[in-house]
LUMDRENDO-705587 format. One record per residue (C-alpha): residue number from 1; chain; x, y, z. Coordinates in steps of 0.5 Angstrom, whole numbers, plus 500, padded with zeros to 3 digits. Example, Ala and Ser with C-alpha at 12.3 -4.5 7.8 and 13.67 -1.06 7.14 Angstrom:
2
> 1; A; 525; 491; 516
> 2; A; 527; 498; 514
//
This chain:
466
> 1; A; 668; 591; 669
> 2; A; 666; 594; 661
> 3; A; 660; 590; 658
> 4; A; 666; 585; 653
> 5; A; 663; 589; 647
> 6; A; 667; 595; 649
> 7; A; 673; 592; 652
> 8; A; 680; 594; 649
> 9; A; 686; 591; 648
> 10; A; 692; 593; 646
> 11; A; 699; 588; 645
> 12; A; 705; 591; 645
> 13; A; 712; 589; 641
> 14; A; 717; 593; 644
> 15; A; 722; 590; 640
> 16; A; 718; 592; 634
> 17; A; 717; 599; 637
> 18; A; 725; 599; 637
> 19; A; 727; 597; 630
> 20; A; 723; 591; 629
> 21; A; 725; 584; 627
> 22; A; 724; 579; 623
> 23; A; 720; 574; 628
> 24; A; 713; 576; 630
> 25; A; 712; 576; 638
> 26; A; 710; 568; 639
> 27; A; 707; 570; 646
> 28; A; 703; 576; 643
> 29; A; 701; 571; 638
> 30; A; 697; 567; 642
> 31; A; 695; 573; 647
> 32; A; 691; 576; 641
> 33; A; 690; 568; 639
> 34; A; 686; 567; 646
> 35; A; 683; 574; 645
> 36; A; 680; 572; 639
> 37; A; 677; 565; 642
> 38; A; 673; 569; 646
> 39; A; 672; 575; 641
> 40; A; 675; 580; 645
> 41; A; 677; 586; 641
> 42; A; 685; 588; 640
> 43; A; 690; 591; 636
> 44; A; 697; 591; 635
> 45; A; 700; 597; 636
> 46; A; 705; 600; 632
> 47; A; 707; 607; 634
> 48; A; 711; 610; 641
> 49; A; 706; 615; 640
> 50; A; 700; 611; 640
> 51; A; 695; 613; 644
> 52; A; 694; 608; 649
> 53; A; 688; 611; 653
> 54; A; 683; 608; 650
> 55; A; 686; 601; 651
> 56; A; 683; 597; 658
> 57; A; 689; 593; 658
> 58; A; 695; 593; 655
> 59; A; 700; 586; 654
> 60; A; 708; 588; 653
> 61; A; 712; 583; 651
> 62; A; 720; 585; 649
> 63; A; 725; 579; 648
> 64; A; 732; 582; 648
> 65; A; 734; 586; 654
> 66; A; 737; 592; 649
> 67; A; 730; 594; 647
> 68; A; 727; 600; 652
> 69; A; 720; 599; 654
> 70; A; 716; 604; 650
> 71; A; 714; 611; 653
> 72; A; 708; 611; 653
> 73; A; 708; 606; 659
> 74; A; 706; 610; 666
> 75; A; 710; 610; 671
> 76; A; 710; 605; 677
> 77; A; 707; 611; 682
> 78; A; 701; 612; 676
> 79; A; 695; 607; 677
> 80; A; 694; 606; 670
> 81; A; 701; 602; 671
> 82; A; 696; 596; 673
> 83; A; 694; 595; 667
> 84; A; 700; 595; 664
> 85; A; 703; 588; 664
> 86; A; 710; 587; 662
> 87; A; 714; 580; 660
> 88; A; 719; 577; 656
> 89; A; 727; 576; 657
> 90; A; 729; 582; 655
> 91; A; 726; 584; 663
> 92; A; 732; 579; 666
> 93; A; 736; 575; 661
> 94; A; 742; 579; 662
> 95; A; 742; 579; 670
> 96; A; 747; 577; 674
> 97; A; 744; 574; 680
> 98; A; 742; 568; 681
> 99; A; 736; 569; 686
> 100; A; 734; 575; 682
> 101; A; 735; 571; 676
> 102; A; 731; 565; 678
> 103; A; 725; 570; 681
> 104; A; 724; 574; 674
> 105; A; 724; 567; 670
> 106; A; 719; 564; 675
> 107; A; 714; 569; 674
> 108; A; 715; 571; 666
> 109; A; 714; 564; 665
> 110; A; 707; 563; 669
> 111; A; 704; 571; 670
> 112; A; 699; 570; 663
> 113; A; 696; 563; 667
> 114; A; 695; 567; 673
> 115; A; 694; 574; 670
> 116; A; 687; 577; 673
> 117; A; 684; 579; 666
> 118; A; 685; 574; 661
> 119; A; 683; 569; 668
> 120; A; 675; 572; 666
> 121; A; 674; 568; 660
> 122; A; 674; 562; 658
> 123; A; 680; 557; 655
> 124; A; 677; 554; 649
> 125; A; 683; 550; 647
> 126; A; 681; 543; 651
> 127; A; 685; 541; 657
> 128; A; 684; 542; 663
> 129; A; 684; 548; 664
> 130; A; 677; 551; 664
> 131; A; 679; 559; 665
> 132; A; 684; 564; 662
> 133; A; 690; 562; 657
> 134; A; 694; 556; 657
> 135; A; 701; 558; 653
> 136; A; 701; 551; 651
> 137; A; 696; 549; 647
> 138; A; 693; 556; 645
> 139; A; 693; 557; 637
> 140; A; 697; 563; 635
> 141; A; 693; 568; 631
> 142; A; 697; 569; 625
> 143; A; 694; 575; 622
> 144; A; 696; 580; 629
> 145; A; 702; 582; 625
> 146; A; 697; 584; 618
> 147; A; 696; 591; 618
> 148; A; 703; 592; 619
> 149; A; 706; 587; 615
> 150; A; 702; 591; 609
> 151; A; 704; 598; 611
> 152; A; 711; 596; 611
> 153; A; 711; 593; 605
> 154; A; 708; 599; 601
> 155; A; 713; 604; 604
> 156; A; 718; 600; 600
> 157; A; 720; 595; 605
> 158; A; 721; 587; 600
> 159; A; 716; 582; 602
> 160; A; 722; 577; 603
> 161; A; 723; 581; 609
> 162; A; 717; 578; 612
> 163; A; 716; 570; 610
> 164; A; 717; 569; 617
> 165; A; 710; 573; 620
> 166; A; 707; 571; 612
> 167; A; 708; 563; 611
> 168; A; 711; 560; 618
> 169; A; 708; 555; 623
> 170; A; 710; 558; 630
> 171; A; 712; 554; 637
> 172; A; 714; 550; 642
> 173; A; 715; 542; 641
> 174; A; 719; 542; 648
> 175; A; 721; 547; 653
> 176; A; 727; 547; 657
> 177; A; 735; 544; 656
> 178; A; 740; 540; 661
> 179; A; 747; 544; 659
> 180; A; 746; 550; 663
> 181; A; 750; 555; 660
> 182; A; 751; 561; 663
> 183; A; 750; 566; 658
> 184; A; 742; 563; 656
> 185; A; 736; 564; 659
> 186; A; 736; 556; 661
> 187; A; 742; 556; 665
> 188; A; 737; 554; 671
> 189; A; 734; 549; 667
> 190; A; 735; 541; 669
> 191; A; 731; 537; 665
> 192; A; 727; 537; 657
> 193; A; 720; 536; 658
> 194; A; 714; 535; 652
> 195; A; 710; 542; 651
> 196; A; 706; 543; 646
> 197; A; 703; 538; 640
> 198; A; 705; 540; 633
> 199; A; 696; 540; 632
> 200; A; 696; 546; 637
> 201; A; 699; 550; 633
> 202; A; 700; 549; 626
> 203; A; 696; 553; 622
> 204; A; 691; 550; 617
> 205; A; 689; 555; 612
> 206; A; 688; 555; 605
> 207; A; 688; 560; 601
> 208; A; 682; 561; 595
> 209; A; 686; 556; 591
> 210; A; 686; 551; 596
> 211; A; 694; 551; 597
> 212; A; 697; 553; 605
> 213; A; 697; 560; 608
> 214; A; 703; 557; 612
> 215; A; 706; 552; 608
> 216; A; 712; 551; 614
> 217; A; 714; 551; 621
> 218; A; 719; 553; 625
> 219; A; 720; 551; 632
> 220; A; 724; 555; 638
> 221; A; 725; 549; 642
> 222; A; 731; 550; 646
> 223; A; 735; 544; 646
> 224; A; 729; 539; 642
> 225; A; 735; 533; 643
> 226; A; 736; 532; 649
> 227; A; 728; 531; 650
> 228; A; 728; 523; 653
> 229; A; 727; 518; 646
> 230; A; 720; 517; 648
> 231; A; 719; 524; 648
> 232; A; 723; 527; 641
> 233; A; 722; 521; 637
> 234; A; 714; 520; 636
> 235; A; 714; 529; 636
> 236; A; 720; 528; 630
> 237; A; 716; 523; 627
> 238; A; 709; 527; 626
> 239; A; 714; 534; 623
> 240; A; 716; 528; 618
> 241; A; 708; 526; 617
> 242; A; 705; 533; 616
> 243; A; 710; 534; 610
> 244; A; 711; 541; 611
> 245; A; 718; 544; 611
> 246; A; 720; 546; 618
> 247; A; 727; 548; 622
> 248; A; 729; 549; 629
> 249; A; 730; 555; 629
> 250; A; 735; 556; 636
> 251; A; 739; 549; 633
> 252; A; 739; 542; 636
> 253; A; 746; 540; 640
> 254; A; 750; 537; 636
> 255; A; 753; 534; 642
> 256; A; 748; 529; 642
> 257; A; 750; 525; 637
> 258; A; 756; 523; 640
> 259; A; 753; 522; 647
> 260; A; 748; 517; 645
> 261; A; 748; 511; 643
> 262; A; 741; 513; 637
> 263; A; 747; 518; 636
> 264; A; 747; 514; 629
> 265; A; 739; 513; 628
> 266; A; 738; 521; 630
> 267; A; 744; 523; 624
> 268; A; 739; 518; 619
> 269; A; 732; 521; 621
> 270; A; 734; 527; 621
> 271; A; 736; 526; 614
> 272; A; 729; 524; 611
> 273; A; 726; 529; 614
> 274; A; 723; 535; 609
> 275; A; 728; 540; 613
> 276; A; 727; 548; 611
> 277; A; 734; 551; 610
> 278; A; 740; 550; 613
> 279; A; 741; 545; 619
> 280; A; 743; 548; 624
> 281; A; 747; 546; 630
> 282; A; 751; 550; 636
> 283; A; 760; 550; 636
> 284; A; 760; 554; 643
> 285; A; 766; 552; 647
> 286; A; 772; 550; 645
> 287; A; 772; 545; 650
> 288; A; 767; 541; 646
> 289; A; 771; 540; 639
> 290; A; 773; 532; 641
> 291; A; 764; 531; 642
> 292; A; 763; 535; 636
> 293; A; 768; 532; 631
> 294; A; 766; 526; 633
> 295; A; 758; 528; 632
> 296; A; 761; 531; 624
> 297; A; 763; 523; 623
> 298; A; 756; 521; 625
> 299; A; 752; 527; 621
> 300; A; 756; 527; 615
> 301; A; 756; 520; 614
> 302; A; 748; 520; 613
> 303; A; 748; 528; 611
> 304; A; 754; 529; 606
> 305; A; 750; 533; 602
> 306; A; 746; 537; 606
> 307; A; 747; 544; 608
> 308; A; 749; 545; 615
> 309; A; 750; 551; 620
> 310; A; 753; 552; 627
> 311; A; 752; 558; 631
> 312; A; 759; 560; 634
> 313; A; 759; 563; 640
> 314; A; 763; 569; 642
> 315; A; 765; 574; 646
> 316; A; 762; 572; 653
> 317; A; 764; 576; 659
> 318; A; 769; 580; 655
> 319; A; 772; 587; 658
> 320; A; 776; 593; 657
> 321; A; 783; 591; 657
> 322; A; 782; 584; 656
> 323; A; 787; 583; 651
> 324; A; 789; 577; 653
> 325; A; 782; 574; 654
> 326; A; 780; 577; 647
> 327; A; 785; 574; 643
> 328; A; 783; 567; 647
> 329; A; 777; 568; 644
> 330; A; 777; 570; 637
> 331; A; 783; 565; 637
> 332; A; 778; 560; 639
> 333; A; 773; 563; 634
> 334; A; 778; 561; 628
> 335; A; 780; 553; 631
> 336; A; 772; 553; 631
> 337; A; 771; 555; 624
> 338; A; 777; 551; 621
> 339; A; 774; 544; 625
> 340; A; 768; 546; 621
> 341; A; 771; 548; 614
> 342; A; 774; 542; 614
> 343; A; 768; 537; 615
> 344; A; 764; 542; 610
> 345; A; 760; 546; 614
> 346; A; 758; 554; 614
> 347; A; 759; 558; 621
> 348; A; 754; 563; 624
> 349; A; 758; 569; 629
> 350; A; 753; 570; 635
> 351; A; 756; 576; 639
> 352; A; 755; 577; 646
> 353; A; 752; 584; 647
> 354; A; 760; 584; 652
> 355; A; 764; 583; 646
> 356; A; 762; 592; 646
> 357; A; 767; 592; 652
> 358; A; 774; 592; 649
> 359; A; 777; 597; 645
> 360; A; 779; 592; 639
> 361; A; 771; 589; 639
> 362; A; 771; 591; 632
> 363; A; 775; 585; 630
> 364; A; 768; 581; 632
> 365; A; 764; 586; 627
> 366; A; 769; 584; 621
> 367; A; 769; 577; 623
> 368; A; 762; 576; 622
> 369; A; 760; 580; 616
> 370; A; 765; 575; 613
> 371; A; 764; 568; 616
> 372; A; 756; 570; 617
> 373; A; 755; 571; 609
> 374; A; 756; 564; 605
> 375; A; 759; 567; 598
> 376; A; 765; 570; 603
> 377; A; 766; 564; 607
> 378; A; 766; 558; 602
> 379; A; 770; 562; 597
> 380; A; 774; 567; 601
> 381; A; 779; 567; 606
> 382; A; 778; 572; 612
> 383; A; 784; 576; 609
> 384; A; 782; 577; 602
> 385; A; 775; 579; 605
> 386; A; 779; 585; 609
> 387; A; 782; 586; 602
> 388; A; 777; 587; 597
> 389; A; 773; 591; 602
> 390; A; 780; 596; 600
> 391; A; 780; 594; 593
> 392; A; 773; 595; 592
> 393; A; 773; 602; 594
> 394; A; 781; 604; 590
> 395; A; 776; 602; 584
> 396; A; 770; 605; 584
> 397; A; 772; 611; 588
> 398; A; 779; 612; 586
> 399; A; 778; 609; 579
> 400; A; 785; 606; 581
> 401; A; 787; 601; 577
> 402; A; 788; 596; 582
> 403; A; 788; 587; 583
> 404; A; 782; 585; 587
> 405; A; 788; 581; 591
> 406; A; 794; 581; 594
> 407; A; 798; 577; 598
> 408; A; 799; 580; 605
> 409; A; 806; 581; 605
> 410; A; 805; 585; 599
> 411; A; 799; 589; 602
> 412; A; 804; 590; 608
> 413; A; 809; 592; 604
> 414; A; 805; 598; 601
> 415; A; 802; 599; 608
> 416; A; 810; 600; 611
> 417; A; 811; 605; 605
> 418; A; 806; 609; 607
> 419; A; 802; 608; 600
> 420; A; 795; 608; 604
> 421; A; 797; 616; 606
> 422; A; 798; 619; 600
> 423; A; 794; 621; 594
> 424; A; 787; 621; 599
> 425; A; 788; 613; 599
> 426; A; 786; 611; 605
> 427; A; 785; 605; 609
> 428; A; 778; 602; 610
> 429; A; 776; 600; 616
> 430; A; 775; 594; 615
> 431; A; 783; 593; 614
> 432; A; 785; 598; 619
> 433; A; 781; 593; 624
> 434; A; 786; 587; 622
> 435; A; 792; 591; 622
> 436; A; 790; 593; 629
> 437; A; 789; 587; 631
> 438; A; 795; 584; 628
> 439; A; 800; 589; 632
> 440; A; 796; 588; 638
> 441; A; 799; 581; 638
> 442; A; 806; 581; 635
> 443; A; 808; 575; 639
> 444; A; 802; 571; 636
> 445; A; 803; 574; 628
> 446; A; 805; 567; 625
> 447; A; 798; 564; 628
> 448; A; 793; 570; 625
> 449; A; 797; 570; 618
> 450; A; 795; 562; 618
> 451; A; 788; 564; 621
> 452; A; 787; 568; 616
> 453; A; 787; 564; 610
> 454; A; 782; 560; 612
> 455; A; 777; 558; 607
> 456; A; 772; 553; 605
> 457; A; 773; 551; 599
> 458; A; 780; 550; 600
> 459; A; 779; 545; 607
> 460; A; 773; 541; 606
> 461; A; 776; 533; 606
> 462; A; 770; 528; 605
> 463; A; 775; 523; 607
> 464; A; 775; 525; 614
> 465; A; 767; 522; 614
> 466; A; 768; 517; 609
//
């Protein structure tokens, strides 16, 4: 083995090399944090071209399962490969069997703790473990991503899109979930257990004015709620005493506020809490809107004026020439948002990458961009989203002198006489997806003309919690 003074480490964000994100990498964080702990030399690389030759090891982490691993890594016939080690979920979240599934799990969740290389140096964080990284209670690096973040900002990217690699706490309080939900990298998991303490990855430092670098925490917890009360109350408690802002960023299960009998309780810590942002919690299943309509009550009454978010799940499993199961679906998504509207509550589309597979998926596309953007769903229905989309481009680029609105019928009407085929009007895309959709279904035209009109400001009832 090189003299450590020599030895080089190269850590790899695939997901940044293939478009990047607004996260920095958690487990690069703490490699390059473990390296540091024992002055190891390392960097972040940052270009596809980069010259890796130079580098002992290379640690590569990618997320999501559409970003490629980068070129520059050898073929597994190469012995260079050995010094490759490659991680992450986007190396197995999407595959179907379950023995297979389970043995990439198994290995990605462990592989660091018993990788050869990390396993020469000591482990400075306490414990029990005297040799290599112990992911838990390994302190983040938080200045990995500097360099990068700088260049970005100077080519002109704003600085707001970085807040989450500049100003952020990152970790994990707990691991695992009880839902086993088909579509999550969980679905194998049977219980919530404690894993990190906050003090093990709060960032304490100042800058020369004496104020924190870091002043919040996000938390990627996957289920934080469904921790036994021993567990997510004292945890709850030291978020609430560090007097930092802070947010789970994956939600909490609204769910459990109707299952458990500290439903109430949890409704009432949580608003006490310094919370950063939206609140977020998860609307998957349509199944599930008796359990949520009843955790509304709850959370609405000790959070009436707190903004609240969902996830709203969608798309799953859907194929080509599905009609049936794709109208299901979106039908589904609109129920989902009305029961949301009417308790005052923002929603968040989130597509399965499936969704692609029918012709008809664009229909995902402009729901989002409706009910994902606040100003649109509070003060919009879906319909007048589609409309001012069309409106909006008669104006500026037709100079036509046209209403920002107008009911259906009349849209239909002009749409019927072919007002959209003359003159070089033309129908943008967004309406041309609505139409679509809507002659798609004929039998079910009363119901999407009914969906399309719903809207926030015009739904919410305070006197369904009050």
């Amino acid at each position: 083995m090189p003299h450590i003074d020599t030895i080089r480490v190269g850590l790899v964000d695939a997901d940044l090399l293939h478009g990047g994100t607004r996260h920095p990498n958690l487990v690069l964080l703490k490699i390059a944090g473990f390296l540091k702990d024992n002055h190891i030399k390392y960097k972040l690389i940052t270009k596809n071209d980069e010259d890796v030759s130079i580098y002992h090891e290379v640690y590569v982490s990618r997320v999501f399962t559409f970003t490629p691993l980068p070129p520059f890594i050898p073929d597994e016939s190469d012995e260079r490969r050995a010094h490759f080690h490659i991680g992450g979920t986007g190396e197995y979240a999407v595959k179907k069997d379950i023995p297979e599934f389970k043995s990439y799990r198994k290995r990605d969740m462990h592989q660091l703790e018993s990788d050869a290389f990390l396993c020469l140096f000591p482990n400075h964080c306490g414990g029990t473990r005297l040799m290599g990284i112990d992911m838990a209670r390994q302190m983040p690096d938080y200045h990995l991503y500097d360099a990068y973040v700088a260049h970005k900002i100077a080519e002109g990217r704003k600085p707001s899109y970085f807040n989450d690699y500049l100003y952020y706490s990152i970790g994990f309080l707990t691991r695992g979930c009880v839902r086993h939900c088909a579509f999550c990298v969980n679905k194998l998991e049977k219980k919530v257990y404690r894993y990190s303490e906050l003090e093990w990855f709060l960032d304490q430092e100042r800058d020369e004015n004496g104020k924190l670098v870091r002043p919040y925490i996000y938390l990627w917890d996957d289920n934080f709620l469904a921790a036994d009360k021993s567990i997510w109350k004292p945890m709850l408690e030291d978020l609430m005493k560090s007097g930092r802002p802070f947010q789970f960023r994956q939600g909490l299960d609204e769910r459990i506020l109707a299952e458990s009998e500290d439903g109430p309780m949890i409704a009432e810590m949580l608003s006490k809490c310094k919370y950063h942002g939206d609140y977020i919690f998860a609307f998957d299943n349509w199944k599930d809107r008796d359990k949520i309509v009843e955790a509304l009550k709850i959370w609405k009454h000790y959070n009436p004026k707190k903004s609240t978010k969902f996830y709203l799940f969608c798309g799953f499993t859907l194929k080509a020439g599905e009609d049936s199961k794709l109208y299901k679906d979106v039908k589904s998504l609109f129920d989902r948002i009305h029961i949301l509207m009417q308790y005052g509550c923002f929603g968040y589309v989130m597509r399965h990458a499936d969704y692609k597979n029918h012709e008809l998926s664009n229909i995902y596309v402009q729901i989002a961009r409706w009910c994902n953007q606040p100003q649109f769903y509070r003060y919009m229905s879906f319909w007048e989203y589609c409309y001012r989309n069309q409106s909006f481009w008669e104006q500026k680029t037709k100079k036509l002198d046209v209403p920002n609105q107008i009911p259906f019928d009349e849209f239909e009407k002009r749409f019927r006489e072919g007002f959209y085929t003359k003159d070089g009007i033309r129908l943008c895309k967004t309406l041309r997806t609505l139409m679509e959709f809507i002659e798609r279904f004929p039998t079910h035209r009363t119901e999407i003309l009914e969906m399309m009109d719903y809207k926030l400001k015009d739904l919410t009832n305070p006197n369904l919690w009050d």
